[in-house]
C-alpha positions in Angstrom: -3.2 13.5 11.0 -3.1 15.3 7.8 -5.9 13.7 5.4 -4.9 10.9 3.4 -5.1 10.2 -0.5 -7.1 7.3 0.0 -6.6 6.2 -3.7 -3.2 6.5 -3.7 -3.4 4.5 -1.2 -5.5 1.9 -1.4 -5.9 1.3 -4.9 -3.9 -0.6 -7.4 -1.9 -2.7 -4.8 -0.7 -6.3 -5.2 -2.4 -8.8 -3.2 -0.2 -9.6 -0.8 0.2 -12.2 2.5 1.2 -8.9 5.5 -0.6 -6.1 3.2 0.0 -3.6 5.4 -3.0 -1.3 3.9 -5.3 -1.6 6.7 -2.2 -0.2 9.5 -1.5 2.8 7.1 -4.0 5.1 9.5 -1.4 3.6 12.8 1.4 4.0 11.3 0.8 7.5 9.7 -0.3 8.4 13.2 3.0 7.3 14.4 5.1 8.8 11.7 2.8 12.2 12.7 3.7 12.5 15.9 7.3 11.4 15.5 7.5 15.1 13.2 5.9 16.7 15.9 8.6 15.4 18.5 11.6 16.5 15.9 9.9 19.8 14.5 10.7 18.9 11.3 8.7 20.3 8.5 10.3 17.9 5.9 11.3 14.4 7.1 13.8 12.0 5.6 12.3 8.4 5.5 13.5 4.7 4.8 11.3 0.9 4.1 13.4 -1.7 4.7 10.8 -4.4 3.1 9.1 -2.6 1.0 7.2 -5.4 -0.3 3.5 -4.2 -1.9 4.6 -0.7 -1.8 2.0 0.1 0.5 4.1 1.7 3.2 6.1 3.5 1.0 3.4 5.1 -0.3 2.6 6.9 2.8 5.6 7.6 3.1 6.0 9.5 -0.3 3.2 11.1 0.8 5.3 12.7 4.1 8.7 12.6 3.4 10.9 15.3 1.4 13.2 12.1 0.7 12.3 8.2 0.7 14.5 5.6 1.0 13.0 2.4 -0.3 14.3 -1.2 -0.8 13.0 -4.8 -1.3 15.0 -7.7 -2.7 12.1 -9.0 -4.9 12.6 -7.2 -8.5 8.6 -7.0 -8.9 8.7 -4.5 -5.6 11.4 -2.5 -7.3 8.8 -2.2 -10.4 6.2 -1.1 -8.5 8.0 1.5 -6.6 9.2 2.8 -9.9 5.7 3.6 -10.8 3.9 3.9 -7.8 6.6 6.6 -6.4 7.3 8.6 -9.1 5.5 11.7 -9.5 5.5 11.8 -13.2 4.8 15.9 -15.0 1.7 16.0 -17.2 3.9 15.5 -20.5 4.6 12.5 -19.3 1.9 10.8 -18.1 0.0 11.6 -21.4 3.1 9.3 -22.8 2.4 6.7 -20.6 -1.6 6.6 -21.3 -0.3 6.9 -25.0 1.6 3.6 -24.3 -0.9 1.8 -22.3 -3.9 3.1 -24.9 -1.5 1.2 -27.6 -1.6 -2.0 -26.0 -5.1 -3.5 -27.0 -4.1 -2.9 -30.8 -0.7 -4.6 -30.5 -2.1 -7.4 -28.4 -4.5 -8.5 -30.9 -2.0 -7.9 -33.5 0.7 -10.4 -31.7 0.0 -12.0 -28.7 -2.4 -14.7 -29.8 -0.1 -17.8 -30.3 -1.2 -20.5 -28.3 1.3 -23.5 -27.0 0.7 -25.0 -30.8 2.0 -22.1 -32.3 -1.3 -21.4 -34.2 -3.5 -18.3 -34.2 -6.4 -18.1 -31.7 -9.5 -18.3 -32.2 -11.3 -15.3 -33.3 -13.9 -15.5 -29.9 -10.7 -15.4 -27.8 -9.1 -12.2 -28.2 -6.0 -11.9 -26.6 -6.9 -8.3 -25.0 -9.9 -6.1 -23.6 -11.3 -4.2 -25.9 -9.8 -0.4 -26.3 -11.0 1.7 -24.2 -14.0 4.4 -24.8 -12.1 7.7 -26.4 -12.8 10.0 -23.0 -10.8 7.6 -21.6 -7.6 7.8 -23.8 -4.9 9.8 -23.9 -5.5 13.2 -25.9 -1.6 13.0 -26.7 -0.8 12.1 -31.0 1.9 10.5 -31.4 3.0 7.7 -33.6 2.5 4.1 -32.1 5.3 2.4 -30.6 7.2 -0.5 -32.8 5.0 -3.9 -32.2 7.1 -6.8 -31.0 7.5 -10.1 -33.0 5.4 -12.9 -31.9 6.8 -14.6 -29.9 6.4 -18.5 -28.4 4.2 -18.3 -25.4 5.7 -18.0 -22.4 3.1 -17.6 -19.7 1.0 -19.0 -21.9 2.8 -22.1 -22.3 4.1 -23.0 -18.5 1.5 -21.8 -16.7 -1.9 -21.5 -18.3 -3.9 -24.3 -20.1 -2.6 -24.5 -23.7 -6.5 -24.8 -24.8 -9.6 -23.7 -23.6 -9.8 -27.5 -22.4 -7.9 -28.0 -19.2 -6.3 -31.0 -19.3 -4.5 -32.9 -16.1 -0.7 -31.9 -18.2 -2.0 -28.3 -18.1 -0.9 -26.1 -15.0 -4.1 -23.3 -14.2 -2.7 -20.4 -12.7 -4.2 -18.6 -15.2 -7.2 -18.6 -17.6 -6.3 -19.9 -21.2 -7.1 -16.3 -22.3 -5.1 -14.4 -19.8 -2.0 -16.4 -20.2 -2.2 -15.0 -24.2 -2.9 -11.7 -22.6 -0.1 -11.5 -20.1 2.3 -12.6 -22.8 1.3 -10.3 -25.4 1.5 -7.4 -23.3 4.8 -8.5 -21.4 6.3 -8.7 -24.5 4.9 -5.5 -26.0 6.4 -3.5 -23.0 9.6 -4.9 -23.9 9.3 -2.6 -27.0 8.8 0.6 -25.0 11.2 3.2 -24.1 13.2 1.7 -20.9 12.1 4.6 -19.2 8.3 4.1 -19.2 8.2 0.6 -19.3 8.0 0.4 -15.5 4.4 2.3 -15.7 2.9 0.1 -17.6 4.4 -3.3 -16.1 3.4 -2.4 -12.4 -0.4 -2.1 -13.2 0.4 -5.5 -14.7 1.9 -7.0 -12.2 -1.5 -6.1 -9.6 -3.6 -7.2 -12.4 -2.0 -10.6 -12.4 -1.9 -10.9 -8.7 -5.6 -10.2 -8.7 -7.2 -12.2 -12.1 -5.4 -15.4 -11.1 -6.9 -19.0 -10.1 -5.5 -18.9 -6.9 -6.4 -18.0 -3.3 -4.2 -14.8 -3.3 -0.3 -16.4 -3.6 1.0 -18.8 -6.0 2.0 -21.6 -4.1 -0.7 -23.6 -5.9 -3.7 -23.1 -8.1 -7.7 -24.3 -8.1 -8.1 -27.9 -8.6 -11.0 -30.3 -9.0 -12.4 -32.8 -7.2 -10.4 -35.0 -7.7 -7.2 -32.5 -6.4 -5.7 -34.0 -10.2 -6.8 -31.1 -12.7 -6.8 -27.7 -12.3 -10.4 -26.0 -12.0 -11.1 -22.5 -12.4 -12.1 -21.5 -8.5 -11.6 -25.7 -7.3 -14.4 -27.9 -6.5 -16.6 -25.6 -5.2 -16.4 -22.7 -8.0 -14.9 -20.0 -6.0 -14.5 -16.5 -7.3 -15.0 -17.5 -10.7 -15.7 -13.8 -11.8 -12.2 -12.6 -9.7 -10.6 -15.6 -12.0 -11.9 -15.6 -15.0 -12.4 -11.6 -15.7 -10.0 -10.7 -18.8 -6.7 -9.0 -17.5 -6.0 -5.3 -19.0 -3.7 -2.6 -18.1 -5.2 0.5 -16.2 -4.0 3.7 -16.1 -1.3 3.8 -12.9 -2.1 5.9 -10.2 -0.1 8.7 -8.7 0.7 11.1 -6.1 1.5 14.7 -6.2 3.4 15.6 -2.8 6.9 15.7 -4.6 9.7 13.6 -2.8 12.8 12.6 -4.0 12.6 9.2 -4.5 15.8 6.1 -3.9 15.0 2.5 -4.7 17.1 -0.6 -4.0 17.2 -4.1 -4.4 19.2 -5.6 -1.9 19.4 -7.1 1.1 18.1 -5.2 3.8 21.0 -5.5 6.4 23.0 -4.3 3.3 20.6 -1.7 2.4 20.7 -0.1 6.0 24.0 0.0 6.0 24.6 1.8 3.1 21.6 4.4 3.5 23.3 5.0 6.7 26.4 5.4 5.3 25.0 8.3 3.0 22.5 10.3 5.6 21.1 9.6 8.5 17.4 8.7 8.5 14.3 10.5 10.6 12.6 7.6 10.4 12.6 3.7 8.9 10.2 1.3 8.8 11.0 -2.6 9.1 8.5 -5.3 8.0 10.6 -8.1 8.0 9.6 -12.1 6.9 7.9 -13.5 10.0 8.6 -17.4 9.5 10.3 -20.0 7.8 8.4 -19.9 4.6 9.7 -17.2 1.6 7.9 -14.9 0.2 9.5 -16.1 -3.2 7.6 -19.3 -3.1 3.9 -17.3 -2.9 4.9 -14.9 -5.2 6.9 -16.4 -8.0 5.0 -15.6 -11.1 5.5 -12.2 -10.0 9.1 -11.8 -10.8 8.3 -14.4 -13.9 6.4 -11.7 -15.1 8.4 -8.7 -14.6 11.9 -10.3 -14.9 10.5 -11.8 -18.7 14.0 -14.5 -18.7 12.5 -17.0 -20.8 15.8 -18.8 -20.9 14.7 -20.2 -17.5 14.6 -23.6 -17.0 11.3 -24.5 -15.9 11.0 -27.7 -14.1 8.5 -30.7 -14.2 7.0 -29.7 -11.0 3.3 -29.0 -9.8 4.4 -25.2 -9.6 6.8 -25.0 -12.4 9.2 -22.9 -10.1 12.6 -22.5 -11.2 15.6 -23.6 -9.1 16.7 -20.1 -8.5 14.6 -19.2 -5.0 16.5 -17.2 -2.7 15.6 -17.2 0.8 16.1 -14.5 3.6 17.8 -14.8 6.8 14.4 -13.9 8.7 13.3 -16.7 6.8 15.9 -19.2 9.3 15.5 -20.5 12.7 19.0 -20.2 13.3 20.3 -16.9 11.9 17.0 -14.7 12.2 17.5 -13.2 15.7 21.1 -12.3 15.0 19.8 -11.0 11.9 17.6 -8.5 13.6 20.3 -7.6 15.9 22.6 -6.3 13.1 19.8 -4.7 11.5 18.8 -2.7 14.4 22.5 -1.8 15.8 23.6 -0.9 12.2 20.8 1.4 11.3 21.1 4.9 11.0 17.8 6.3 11.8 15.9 8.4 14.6 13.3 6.1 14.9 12.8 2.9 13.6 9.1 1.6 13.5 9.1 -2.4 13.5 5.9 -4.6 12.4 6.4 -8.3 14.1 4.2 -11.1 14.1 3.7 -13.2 17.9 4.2 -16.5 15.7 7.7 -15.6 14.0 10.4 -17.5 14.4 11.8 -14.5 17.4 9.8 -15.4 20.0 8.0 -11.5 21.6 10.1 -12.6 24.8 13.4 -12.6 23.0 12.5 -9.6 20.5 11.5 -7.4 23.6 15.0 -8.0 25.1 17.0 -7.3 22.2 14.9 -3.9 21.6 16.0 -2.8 25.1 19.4 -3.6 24.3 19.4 -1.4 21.9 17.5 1.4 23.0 15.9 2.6 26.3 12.7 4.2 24.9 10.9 1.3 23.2 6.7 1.5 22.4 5.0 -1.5 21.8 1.1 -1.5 19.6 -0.3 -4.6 20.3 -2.7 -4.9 17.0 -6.1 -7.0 16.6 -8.0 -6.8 13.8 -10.1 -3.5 14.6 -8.3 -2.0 17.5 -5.0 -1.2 19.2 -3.9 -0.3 22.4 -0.4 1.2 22.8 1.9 0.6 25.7 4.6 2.8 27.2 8.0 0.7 27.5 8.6 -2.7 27.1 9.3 -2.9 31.3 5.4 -2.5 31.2 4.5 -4.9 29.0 2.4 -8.0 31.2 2.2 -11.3 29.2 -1.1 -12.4 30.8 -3.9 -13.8 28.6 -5.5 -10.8 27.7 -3.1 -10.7 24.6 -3.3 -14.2 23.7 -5.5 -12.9 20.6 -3.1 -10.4 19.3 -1.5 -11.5 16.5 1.1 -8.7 15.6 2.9 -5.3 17.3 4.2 -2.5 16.2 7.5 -1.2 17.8 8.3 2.0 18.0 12.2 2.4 19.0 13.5 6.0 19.8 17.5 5.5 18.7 20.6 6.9 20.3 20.2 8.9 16.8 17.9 11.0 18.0 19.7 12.0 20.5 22.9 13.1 18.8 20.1 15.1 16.1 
């Protein structure tokens, strides 16, 4: 396998529940020998779930042209970023933009719930960076927004640097007046760049947060009545606590034409196939009954920015607007999966599934074969993999009672017609 760009590809990703960051040596082994099978020197690819980003990375990294979706609008702002493949002009703009934000965040972002001016010793961003790291580029500074009533700030971080029981703590007092001052400041950007500088923001926040990775609760005390910075027992106080700032976003070169949806996948596949016909696609869909909206919220709080949302009286402050995927549904997720994989338009389709989903391994490996007559299954543990030839050959005995996912491999009737 061709070497990969292991910063690109490990670096400046969301923490995520399913990160698929430690499979992208599999799967780009996969997606290798797939091209040598088709002799195709440029391959056209598809992610169904994009999710993190993290597959559609390597992707970008392979393909000539990438098909990319996710229904969650923070994926769609990270595959903005992470998949573009910016010239130099403009990514001396967007270090110009994100070099701005330190000055404008002190300048407006300090309001607290009260509507007064912080205190001097909490400054609302890092400090600006040392001038070899700056942009070289001279321009004139972008327009600073109006201060604004906090938002983040106000809902979801303590409204002083005394947590009180009223207070929800997903956030430190100081980053919740750092997350709004810069949220709003990219508001003031060119529509163009503002994706750049919001995606680094987005990983920041998914990473300097008082949570355990997902924000279907924060760190509370003792008592399970207060929010606590790292709960009872202090943990990752450093991870929790450390101010949030905006790094430069990372890139790669290989140049790929690049198409990014929102939508729902069974839509998305259909339409993709509608328009070309796919080498490969890669499906990572929800495993269980639990969506990926209720871990991940603040995400799209942050990059959506509505703050005409009506923010409930509830532990999470999670507005009433969750959507929730068919894979998410005991009833409707197998035929789900069945539309999805007789409606797609692709040579090969690479699957990730989970032995606790909702479709049982038993009923997934018959509605693979139904489909297709060349089907490889990966059993995955947590440092090796074994791959087996054909579902036929598969043996449920109790030597894969540990394995907790597979990869599918699924050679279409596609293929055959290319």
């Amino acid at each position: 396998m061709a070497k990969l760009n292991e910063q690109y590809l490990s670096g400046q990703i969301i923490t995520y529940m399913g990160n698929k960051r430690k499979l992208l040596p599999i799967i780009g082994s996969i997606v290798d020998k797939i091209q040598k099978e088709l002799g195709k020197e440029e391959l056209i690819m598809g992610d169904g779930f994009s999710g993190s980003g993290c597959v559609s990375r390597l992707f970008k990294t392979k393909a000539a042209k990438l098909y990319t979706n996710d229904l969650a609008g923070y994926s769609k702002t990270l595959n903005e970023c992470y998949l573009a493949t910016p010239d130099e002009q403009m990514v001396e703009k967007i270090k110009r933009y994100i070099d701005t934000i330190p000055t404008v965040a002190l300048v407006v972002g300090g309001q607290n719930s009260s509507g007064t001016e912080p205190q001097s010793e909490l400054p609302c961003a890092a400090p600006p960076r040392p001038p070899e790291q700056q942009s070289e580029l001279s321009c004139a500074a972008p327009p600073r927004p109006q201060a604004e009533l906090p938002w983040i700030a106000g809902q979801w971080s303590p409204s002083s640097p005394i947590i009180t029981a009223d207070d929800r703590v997903y956030f430190t007092y100081e980053n919740g007046k750092r997350i709004d001052s810069i949220r709003n400041y990219i508001d003031t950007i060119p529509l163009a760049y503002r994706s750049f500088v919001l995606a680094p923001l987005l990983v920041e926040c998914s990473i300097h947060n008082n949570t355990s990775g997902q924000f279907s609760a924060f760190y509370k005390d003792e008592t399970a009545t207060k929010g606590e910075y790292g709960g009872k027992k202090g943990i990752d106080i450093k991870r929790i606590t450390q101010p949030i700032t905006v790094p430069y976003p990372i890139f790669d070169t290989h140049p790929c034409d690049v198409v990014i949806s929102q939508m729902d996948t069974n839509v998305w596949a259909k339409k993709v196939g509608a328009e070309t016909e796919l080498d490969i696609v890669y499906y990572d869909p929800p495993y269980n009954k639990h969506p990926y909206n209720i871990y991940y919220f603040l995400l799209d709080i942050i990059n959506n920015w509505d703050k005409t949302q009506t923010i409930p009286d509830t532990n999470r402050g999670q507005p009433d607007d969750r959507t929730k995927s068919v894979y998410n549904s005991m009833s409707k997720a197998k035929d789900a999966m069945d539309d999805l994989i007789g409606n797609t338009k692709a040579k090969y389709i690479i699957l990730s599934y989970n032995d606790g989903g909702i479709i049982p391994i038993p009923v997934l490996d018959e509605l693979l074969a139904k489909h297709s007559q060349h089907v490889e299954k990966i059993p995955l543990d947590h440092k090796t993999y074994n791959r087996l030839k054909g579902i036929s050959n598969y043996k449920r005995t109790t030597e894969y009672k540990a394995v907790k996912e597979f990869i599918y491999v699924i050679k279409t009737t596609w293929c055959k017609k290319g």
